[in-house]
C-alpha positions in Angstrom: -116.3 211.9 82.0 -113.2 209.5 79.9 -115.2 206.5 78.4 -112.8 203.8 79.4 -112.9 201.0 76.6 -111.1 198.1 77.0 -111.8 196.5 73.3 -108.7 195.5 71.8 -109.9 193.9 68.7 -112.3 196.0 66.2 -116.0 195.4 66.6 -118.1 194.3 62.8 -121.9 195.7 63.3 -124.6 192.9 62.6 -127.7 191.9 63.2 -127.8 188.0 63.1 -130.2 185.9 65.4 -129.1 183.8 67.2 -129.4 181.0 70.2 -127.9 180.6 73.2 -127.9 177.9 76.5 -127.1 179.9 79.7 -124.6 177.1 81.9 -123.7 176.4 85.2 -120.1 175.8 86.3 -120.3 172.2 85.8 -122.1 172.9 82.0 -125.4 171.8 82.4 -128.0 173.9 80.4 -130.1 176.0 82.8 -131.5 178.5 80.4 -132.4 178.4 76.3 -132.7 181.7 74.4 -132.5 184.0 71.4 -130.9 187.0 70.9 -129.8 189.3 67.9 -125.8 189.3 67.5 -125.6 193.4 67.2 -121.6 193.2 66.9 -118.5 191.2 66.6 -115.0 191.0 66.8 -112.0 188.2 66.8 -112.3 187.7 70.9 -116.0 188.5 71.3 -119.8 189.5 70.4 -122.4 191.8 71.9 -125.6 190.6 72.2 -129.2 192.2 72.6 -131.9 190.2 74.3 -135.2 190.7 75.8 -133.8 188.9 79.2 -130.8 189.4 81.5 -128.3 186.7 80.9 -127.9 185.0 84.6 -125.7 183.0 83.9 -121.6 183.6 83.6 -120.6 180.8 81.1 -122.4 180.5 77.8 -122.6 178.7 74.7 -124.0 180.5 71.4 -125.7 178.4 68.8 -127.0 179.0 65.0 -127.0 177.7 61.5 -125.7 179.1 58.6 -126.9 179.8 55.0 -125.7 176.2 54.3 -127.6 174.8 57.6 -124.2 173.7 59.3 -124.3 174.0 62.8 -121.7 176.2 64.6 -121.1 176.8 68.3 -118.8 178.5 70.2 -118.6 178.8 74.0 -118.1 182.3 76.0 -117.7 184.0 79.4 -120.9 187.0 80.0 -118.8 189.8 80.7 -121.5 192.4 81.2 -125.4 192.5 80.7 -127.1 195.7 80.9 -130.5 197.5 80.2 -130.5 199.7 77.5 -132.8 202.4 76.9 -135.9 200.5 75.1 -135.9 197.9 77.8 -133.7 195.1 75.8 -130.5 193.7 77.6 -127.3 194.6 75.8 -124.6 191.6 76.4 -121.1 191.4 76.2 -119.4 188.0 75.9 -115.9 187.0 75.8 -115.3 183.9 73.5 -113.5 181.1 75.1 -112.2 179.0 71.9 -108.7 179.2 70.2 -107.8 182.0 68.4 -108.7 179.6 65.1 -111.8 178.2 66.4 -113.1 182.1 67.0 -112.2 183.7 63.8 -113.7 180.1 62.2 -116.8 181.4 64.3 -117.3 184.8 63.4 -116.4 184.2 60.0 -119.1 182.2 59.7 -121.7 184.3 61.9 -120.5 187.3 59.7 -121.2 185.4 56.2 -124.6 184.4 57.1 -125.7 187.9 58.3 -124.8 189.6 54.7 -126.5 186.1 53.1 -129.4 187.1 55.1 -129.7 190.6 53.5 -129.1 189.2 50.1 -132.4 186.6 50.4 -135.3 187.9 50.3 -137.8 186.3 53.2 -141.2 185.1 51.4 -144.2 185.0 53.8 -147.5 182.9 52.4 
């Protein structure tokens, strides 16, 4: 069977938490989640959560190393179950070319922070 991928921009493995608010068409919040950010790319990320994402419009939400907020808006393109019982999702960013790349830039610095920190538990 031909795997048909339809990526056109090269994916960046992570593994970055991160929020999100499931929205309806008129962009209400109707849901509030986390997730792990498993990949990226210039156009759009793949997330794993413990729920299916309902909802077709999306807005992702975290803070960097620096605790600046950043956002960025998407379309759901796909959520499926995976093997261990998480939900694998695929979401198509909806910002400017700029304000993407400006987003995954950012997403992508924090993640290799995070490995550099160590995490102190008391």
């Amino acid at each position: 069977m031909e795997s048909l991928v339809r990526r056109t921009c090269p994916r960046v493995e992570i593994s970055k938490s991160i929020s999100y608010n499931g929205l309806d068409t008129h962009r209400n919040v109707i849901e509030r989640y986390q997730g792990v950010a498993l990949n990226v790319s210039q156009s759009g990320i793949q997330l794993e959560t413990d729920r299916m994402i309902n909802t077709r419009h999306i807005l992702l939400m975290f803070y960097d190393f620096n605790g600046n907020y950043a956002a960025a808006r998407g379309e759901v393109v796909y959520s499926n179950r995976d093997e261990t019982g998480q939900f694998r999702t695929g979401i198509c960013l909806h910002g400017t070319r700029d304000e993407n790349l400006q987003f995954i830039k950012i997403l992508i610095k924090s993640y290799h922070y995070q490995k550099k920190v160590p995490i102190f538990i008391s």
